[in-house]
Residue frames as a rotation matrix with the C-alpha (Angstrom) as fourth column:
UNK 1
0.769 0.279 -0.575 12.93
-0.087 0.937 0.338 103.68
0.633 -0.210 0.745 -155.48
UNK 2
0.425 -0.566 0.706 14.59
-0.905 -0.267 0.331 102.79
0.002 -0.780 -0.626 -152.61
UNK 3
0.030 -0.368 -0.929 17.61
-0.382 0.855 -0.351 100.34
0.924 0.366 -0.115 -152.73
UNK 4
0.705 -0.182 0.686 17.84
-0.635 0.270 0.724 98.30
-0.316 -0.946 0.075 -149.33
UNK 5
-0.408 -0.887 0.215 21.77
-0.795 0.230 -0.562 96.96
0.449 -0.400 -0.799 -148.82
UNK 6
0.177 0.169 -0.970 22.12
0.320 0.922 0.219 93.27
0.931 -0.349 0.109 -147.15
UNK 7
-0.751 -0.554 0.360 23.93
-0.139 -0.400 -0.906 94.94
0.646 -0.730 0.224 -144.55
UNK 8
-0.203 0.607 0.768 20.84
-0.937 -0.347 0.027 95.91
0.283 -0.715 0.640 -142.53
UNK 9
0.676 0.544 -0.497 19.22
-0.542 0.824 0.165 92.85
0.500 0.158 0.852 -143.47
UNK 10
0.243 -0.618 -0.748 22.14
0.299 0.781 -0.548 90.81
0.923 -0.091 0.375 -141.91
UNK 11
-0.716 0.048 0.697 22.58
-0.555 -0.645 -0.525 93.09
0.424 -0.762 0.489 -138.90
UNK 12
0.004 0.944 0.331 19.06
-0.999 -0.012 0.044 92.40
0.046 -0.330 0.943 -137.80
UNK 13
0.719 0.285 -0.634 19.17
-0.317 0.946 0.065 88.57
0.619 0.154 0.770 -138.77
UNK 14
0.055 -0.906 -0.419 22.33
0.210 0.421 -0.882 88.78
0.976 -0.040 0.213 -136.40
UNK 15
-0.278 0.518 0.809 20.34
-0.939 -0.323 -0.116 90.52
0.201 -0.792 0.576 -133.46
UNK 16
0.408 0.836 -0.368 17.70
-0.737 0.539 0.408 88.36
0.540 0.104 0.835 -134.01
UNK 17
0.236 -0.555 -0.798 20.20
0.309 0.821 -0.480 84.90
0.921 -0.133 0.365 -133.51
UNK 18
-0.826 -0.533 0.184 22.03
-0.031 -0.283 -0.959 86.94
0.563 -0.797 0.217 -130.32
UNK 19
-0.567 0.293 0.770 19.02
-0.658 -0.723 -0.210 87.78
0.495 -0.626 0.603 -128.90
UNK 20
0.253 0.942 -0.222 17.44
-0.625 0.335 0.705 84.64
0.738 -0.040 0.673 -128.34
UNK 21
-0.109 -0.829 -0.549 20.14
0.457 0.449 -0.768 82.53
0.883 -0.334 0.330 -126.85
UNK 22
-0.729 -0.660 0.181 20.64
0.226 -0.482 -0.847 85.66
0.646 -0.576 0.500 -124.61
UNK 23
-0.128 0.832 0.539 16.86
-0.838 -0.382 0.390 85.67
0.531 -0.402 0.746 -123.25
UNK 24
0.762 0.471 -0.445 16.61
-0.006 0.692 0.722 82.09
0.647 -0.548 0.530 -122.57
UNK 25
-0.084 -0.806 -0.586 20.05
0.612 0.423 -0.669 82.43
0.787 -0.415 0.457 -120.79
UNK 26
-0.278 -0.048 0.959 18.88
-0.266 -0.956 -0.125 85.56
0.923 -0.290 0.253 -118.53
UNK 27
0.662 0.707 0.248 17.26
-0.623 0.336 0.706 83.88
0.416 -0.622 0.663 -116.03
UNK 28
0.617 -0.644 -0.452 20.21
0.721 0.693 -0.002 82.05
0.314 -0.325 0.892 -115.30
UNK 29
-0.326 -0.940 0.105 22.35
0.672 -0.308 -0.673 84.75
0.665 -0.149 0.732 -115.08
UNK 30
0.116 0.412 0.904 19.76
-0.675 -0.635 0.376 86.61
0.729 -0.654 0.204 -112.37
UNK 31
0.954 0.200 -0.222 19.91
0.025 0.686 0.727 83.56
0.298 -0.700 0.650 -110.60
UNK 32
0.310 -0.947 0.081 23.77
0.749 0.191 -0.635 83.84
0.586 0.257 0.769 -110.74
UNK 33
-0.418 0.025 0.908 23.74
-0.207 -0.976 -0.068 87.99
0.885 -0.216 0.413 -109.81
UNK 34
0.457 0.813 0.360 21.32
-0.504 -0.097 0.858 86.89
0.733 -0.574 0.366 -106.72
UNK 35
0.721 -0.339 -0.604 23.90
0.528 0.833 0.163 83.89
0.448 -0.437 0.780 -105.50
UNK 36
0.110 -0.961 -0.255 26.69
0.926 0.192 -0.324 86.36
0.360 -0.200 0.911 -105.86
UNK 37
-0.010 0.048 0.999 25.10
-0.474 -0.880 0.037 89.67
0.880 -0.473 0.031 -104.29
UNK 38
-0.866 -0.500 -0.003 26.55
-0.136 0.242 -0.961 89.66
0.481 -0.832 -0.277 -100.87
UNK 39
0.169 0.920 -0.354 23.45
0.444 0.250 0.860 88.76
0.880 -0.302 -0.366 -98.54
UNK 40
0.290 0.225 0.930 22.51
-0.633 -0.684 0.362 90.38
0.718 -0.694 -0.056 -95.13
UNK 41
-0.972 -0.234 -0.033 24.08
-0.039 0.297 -0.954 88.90
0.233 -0.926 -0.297 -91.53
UNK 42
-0.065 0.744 -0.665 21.82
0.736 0.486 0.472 86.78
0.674 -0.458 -0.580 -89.47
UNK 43
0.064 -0.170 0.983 20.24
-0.769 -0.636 -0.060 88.79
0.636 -0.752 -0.172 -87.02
UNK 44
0.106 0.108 -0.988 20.96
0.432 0.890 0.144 87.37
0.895 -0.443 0.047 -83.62
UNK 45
-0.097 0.017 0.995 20.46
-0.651 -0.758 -0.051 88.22
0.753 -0.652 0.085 -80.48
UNK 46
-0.607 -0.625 -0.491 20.63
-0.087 0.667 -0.740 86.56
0.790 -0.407 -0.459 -76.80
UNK 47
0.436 0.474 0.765 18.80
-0.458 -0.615 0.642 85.99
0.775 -0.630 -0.051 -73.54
UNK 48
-0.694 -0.716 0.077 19.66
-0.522 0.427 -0.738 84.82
0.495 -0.553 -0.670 -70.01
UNK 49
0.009 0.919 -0.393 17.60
-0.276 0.380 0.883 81.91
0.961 0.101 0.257 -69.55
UNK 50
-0.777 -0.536 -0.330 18.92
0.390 0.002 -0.921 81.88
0.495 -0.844 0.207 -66.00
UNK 51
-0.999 0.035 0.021 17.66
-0.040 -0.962 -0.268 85.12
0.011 -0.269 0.963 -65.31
UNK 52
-0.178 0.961 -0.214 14.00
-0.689 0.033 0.724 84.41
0.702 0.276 0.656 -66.87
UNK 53
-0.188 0.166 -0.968 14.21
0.519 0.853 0.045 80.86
0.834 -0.494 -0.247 -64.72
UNK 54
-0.691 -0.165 -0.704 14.83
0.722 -0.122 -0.681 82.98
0.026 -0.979 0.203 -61.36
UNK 55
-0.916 0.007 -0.401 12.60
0.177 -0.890 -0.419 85.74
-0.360 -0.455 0.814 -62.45
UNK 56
-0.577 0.767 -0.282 9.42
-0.544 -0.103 0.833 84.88
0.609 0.634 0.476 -64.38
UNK 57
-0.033 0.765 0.643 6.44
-0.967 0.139 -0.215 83.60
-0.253 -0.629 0.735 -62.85
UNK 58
0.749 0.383 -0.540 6.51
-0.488 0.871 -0.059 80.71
0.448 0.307 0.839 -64.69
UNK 59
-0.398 -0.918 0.011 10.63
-0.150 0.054 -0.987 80.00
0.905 -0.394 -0.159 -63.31
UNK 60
-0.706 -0.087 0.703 9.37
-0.632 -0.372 -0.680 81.07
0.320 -0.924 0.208 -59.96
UNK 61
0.631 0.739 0.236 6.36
-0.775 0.608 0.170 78.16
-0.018 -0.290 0.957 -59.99
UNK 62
0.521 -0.477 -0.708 8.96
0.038 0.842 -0.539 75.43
0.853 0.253 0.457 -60.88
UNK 63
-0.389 -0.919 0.066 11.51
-0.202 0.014 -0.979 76.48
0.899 -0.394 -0.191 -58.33
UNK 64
-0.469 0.438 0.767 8.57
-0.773 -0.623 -0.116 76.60
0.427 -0.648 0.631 -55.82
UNK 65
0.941 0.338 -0.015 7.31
-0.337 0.940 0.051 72.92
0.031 -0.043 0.999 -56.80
UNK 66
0.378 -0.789 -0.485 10.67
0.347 0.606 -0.716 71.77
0.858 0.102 0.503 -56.73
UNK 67
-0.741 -0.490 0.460 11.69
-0.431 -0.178 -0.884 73.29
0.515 -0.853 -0.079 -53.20
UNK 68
0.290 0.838 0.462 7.71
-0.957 0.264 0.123 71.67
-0.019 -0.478 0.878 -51.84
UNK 69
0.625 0.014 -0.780 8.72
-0.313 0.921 -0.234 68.42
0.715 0.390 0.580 -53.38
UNK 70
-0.074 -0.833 -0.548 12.25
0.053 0.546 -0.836 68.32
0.996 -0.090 0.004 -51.88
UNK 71
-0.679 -0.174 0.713 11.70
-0.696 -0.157 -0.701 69.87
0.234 -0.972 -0.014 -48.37
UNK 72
0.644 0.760 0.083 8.61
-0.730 0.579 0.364 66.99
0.228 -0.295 0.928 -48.38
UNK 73
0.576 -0.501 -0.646 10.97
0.274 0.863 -0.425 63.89
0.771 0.068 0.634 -49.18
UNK 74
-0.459 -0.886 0.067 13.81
-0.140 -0.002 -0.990 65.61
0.877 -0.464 -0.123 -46.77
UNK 75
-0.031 0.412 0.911 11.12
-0.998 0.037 -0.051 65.90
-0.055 -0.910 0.410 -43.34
UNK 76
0.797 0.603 0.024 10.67
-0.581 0.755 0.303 62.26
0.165 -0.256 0.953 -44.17
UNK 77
0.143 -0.758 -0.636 14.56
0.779 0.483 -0.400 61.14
0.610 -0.438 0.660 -43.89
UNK 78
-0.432 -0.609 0.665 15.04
-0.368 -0.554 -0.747 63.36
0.823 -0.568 0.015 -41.27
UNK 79
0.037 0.785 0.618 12.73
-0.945 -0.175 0.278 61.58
0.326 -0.594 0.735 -39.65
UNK 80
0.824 -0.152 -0.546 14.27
0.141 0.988 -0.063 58.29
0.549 -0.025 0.835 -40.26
UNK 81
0.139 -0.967 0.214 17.61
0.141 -0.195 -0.971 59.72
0.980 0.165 0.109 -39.47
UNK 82
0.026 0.450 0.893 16.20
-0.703 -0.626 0.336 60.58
0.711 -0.637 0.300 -36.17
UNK 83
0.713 0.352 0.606 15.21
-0.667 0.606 0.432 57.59
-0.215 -0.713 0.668 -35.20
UNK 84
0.610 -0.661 -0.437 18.38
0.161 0.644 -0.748 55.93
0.776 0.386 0.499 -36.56
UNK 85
-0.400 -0.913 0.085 20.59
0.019 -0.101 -0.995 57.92
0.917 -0.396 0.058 -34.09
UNK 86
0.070 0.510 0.857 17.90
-0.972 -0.158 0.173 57.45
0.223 -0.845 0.485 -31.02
UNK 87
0.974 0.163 -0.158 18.17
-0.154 0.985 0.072 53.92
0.168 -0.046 0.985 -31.84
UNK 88
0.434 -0.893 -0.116 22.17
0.442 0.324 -0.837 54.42
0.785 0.312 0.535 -31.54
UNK 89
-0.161 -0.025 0.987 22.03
-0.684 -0.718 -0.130 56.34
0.712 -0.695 0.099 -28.53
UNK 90
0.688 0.559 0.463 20.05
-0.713 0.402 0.574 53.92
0.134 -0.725 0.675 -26.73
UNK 91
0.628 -0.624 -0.464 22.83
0.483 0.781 -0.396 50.89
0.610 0.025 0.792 -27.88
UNK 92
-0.212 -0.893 0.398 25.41
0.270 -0.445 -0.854 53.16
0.939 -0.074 0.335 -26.51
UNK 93
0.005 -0.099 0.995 23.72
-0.961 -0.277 -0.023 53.83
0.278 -0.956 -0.097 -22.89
UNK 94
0.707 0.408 0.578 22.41
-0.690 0.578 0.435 50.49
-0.157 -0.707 0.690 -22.29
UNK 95
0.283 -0.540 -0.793 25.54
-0.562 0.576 -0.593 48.46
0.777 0.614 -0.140 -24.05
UNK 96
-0.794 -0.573 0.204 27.39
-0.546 0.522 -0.655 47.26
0.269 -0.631 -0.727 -20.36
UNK 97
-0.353 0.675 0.648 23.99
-0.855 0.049 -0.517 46.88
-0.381 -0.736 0.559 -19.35
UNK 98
0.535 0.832 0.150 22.82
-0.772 0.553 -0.313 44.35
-0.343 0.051 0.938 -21.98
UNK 99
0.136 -0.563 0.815 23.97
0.268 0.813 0.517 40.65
-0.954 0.148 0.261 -22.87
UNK 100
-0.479 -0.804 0.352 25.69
0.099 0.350 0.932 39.80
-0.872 0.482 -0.088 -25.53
UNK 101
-0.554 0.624 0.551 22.91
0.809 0.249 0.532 38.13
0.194 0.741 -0.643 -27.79
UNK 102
0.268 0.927 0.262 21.26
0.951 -0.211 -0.227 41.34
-0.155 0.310 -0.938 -27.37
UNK 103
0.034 -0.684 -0.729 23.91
-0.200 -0.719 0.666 43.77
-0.979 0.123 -0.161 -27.70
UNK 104
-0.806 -0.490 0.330 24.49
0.236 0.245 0.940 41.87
-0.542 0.836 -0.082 -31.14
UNK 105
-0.498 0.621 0.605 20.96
0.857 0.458 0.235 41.95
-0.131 0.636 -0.761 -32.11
UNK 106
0.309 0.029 -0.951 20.49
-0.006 -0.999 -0.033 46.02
-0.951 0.016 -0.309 -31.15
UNK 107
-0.062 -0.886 -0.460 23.70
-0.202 -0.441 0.875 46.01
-0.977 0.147 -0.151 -33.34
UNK 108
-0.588 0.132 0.798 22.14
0.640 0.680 0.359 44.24
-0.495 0.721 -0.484 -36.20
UNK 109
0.142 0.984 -0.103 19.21
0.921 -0.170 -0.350 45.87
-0.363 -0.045 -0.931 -35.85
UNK 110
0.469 -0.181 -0.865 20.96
0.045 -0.973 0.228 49.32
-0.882 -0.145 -0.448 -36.20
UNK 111
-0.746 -0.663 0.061 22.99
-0.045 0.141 0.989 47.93
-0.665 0.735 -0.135 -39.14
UNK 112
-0.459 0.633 0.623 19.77
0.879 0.424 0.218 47.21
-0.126 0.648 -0.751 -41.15
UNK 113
0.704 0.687 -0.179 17.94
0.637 -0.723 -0.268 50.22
-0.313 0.075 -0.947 -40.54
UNK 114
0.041 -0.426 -0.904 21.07
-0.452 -0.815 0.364 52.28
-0.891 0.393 -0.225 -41.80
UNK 115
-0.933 -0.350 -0.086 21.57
-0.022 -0.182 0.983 50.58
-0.360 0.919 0.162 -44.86
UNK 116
-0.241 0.841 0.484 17.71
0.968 0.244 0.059 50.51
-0.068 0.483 -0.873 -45.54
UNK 117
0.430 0.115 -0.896 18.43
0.149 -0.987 -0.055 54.61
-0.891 -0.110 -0.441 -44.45
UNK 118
-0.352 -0.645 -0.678 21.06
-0.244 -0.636 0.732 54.74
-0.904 0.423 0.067 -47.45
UNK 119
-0.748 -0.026 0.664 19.17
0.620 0.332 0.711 52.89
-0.239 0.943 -0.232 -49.89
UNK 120
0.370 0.895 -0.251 15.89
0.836 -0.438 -0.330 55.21
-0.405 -0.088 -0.910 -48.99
UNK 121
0.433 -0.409 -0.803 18.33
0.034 -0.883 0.468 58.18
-0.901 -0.230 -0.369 -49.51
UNK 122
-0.903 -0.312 0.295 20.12
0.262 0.144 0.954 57.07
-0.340 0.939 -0.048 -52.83
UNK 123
-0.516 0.717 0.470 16.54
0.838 0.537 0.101 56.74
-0.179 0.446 -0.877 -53.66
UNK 124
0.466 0.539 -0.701 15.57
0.776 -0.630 0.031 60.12
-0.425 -0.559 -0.712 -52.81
UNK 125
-0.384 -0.497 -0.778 18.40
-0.206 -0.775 0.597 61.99
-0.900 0.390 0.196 -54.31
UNK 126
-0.961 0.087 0.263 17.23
0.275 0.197 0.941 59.75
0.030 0.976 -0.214 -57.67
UNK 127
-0.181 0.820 0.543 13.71
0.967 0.049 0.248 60.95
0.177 0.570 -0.802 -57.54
UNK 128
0.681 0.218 -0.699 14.72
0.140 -0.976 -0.168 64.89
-0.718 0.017 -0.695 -57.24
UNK 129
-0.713 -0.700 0.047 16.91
-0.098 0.165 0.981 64.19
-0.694 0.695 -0.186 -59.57
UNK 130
-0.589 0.687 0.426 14.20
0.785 0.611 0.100 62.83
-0.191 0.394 -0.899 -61.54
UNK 131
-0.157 0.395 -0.905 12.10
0.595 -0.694 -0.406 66.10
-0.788 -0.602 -0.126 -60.27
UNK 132
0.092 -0.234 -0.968 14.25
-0.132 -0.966 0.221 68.42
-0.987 0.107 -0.120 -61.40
UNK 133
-0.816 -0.243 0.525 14.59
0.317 0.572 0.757 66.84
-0.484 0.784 -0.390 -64.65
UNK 134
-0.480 0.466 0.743 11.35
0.875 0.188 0.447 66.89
0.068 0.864 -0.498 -65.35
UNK 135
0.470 0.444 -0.763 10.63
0.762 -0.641 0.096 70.34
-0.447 -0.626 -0.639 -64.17
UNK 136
0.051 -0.468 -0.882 13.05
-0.060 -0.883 0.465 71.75
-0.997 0.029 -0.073 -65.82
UNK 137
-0.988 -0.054 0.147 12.26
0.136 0.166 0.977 70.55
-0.077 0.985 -0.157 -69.23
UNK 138
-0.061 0.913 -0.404 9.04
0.947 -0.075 -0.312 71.80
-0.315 -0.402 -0.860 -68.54
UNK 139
0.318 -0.218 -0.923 10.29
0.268 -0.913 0.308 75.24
-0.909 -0.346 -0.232 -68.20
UNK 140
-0.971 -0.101 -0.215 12.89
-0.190 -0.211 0.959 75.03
-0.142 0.972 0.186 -71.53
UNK 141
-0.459 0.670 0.583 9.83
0.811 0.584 -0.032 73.71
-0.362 0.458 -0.812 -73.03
UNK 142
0.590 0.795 -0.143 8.23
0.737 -0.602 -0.307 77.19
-0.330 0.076 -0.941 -72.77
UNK 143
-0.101 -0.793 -0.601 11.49
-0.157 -0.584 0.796 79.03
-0.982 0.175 -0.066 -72.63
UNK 144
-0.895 -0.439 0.078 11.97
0.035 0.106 0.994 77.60
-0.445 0.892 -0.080 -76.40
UNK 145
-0.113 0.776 0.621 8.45
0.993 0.112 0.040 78.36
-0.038 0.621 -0.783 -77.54
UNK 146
0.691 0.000 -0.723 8.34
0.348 -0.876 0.333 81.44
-0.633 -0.482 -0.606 -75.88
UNK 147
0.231 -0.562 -0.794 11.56
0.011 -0.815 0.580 82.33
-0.973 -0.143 -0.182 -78.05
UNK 148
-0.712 -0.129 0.690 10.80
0.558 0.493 0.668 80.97
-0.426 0.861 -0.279 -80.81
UNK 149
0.340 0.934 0.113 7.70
0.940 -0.338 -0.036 83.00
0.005 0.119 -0.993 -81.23
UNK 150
0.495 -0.406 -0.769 9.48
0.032 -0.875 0.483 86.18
-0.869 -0.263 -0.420 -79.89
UNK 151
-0.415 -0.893 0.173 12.51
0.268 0.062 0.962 85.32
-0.870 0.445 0.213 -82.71
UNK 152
-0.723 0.115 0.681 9.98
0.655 0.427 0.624 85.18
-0.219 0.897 -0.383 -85.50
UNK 153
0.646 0.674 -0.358 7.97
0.684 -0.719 -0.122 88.01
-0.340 -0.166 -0.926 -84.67
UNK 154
0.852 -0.096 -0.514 11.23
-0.193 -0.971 -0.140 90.35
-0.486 0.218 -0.846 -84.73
UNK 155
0.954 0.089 -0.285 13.20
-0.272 -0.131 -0.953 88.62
-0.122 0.987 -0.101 -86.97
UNK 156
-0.035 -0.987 0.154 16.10
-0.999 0.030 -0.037 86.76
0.032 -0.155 -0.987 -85.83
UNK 157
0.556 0.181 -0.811 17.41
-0.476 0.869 -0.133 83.78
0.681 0.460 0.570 -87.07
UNK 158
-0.368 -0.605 -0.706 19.75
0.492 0.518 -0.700 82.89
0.789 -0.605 0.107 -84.14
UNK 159
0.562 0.473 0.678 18.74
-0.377 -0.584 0.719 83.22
0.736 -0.660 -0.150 -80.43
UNK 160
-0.360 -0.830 -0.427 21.77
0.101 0.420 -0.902 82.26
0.927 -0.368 -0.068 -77.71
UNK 161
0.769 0.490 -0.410 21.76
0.336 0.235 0.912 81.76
0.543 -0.840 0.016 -74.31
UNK 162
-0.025 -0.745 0.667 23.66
-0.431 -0.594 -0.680 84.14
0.902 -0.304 -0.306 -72.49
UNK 163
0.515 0.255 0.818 22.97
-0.854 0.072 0.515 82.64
0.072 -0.964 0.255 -68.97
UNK 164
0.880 0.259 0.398 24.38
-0.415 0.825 0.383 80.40
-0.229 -0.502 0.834 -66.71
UNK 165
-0.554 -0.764 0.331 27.33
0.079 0.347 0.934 78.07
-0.828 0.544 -0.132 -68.79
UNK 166
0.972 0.230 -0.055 25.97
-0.025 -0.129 -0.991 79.55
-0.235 0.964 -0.120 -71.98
UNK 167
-0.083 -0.983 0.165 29.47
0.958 -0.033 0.285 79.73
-0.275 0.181 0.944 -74.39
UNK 168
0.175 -0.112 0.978 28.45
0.653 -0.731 -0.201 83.49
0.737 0.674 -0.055 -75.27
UNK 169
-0.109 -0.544 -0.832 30.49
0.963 0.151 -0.224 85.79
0.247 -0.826 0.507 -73.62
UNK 170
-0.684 0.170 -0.709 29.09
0.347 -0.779 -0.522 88.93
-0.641 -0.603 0.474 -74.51
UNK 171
-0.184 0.965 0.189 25.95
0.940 0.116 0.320 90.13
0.286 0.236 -0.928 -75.71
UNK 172
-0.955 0.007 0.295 25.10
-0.022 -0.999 -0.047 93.73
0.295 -0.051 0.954 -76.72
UNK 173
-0.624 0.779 -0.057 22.17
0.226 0.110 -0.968 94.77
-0.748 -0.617 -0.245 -74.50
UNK 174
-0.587 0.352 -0.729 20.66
-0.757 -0.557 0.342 96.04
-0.286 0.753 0.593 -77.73
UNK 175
-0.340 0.246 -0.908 19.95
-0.691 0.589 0.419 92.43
0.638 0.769 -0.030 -78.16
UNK 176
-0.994 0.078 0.071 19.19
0.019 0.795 -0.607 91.04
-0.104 -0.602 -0.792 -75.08
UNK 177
-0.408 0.870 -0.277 15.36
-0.284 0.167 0.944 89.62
0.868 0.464 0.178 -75.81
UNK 178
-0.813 0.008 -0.583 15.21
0.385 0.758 -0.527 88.46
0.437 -0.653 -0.619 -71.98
UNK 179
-0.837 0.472 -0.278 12.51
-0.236 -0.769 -0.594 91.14
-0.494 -0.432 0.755 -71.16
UNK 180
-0.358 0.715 -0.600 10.23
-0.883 -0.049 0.467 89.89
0.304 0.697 0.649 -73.77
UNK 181
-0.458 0.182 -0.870 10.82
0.046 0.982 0.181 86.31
0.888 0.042 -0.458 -73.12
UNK 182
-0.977 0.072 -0.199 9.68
0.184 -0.175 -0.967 87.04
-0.105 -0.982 0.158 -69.51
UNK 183
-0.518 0.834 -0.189 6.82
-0.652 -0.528 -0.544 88.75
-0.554 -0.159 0.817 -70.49
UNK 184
-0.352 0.279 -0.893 5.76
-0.831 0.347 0.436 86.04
0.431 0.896 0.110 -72.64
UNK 185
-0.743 -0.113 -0.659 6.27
0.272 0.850 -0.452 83.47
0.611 -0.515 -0.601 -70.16
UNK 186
-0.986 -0.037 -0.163 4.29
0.162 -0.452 -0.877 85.61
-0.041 -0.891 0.451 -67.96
UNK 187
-0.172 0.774 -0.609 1.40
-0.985 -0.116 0.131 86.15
0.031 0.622 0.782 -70.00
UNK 188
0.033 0.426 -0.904 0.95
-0.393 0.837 0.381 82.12
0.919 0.343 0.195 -70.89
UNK 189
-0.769 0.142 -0.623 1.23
0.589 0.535 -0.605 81.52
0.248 -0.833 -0.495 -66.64
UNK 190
-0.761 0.602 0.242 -1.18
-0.618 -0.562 -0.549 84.32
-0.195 -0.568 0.800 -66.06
């Protein structure tokens, strides 16, 4: 006959206690081991959105509707401007020649039609202003889909802007994404 000792029998009932505690706590401590393994660097990487602006088809339609727009609006004050300084010319041959009351009323006349030139002109710089505004938020528009798509395809959680008054001053070509973004743009103007 075999004698069986508490020992074991207390051993085991002392696993038994340890081990349960130490299962429901495991899951905490993976969660713990996961916080405090070191974690991979964002990738990031960079483009010049400059570069894409001056060199993508889609860049190269904006700049194209924005130089049509402006050289329209300029032929039309150059055309005032024209007739502003013909209309000052003429005060300036016939002046000995004409009276007073019609020297003054040229002179009036010439005074109105410039400030109705500078308000036309204020007006003009505010709607290429305007333009370019909305032209160019046109453009980011795509620019930032375009790289947003590009980013999430190859896996980068930061994308900078190396162009222009970006603040990044240098930018390993390894990372420069500005070829892609191009070709993206390019592809959604074709």
């Amino acid at each position: 006959m075999t004698h069986r000792t508490p020992r074991p029998r207390a051993v085991w009932l002392l696993a038994a206690g340890l081990a349960l505690p130490l299962a429901l706590l495991a899951p905490r401590w993976a969660q713990a081991a996961d916080a405090a393994a070191p974690k991979a660097p964002p990738r990031i990487a960079w483009v010049d959105a400059q570069n894409v602006l001056d060199d993508s088809a889609l860049g190269k339609d904006i700049k194209s509707r924005l130089k049509a727009y402006s050289e329209s609006r300029e032929k039309v004050m150059s055309l005032e401007k024209e007739d502003l300084q013909k209309l000052q010319d003429k005060i300036e041959q016939q002046g000995a020649l004409l009276s007073d009351d019609a020297r003054r009323q040229k002179i009036l006349e010439l005074n109105e039609k410039g400030t109705a030139y500078q308000n036309k002109l204020i007006q003009y710089q505010k709607e290429l202003r305007d333009k370019t505004d909305e032209l160019l938020g046109e453009f980011n528009d795509a620019l930032i889909k375009a790289v947003t798509k590009i980013a999430a395809r190859e896996g980068y959680q930061y994308v900078l802007d190396h162009g222009g008054e970006g603040s990044v001053l240098y930018g390993a070509p390894e990372f420069d994404l500005t070829r892609m973004v191009k070709a993206e743009l390019d592809a959604r103007t074709e």
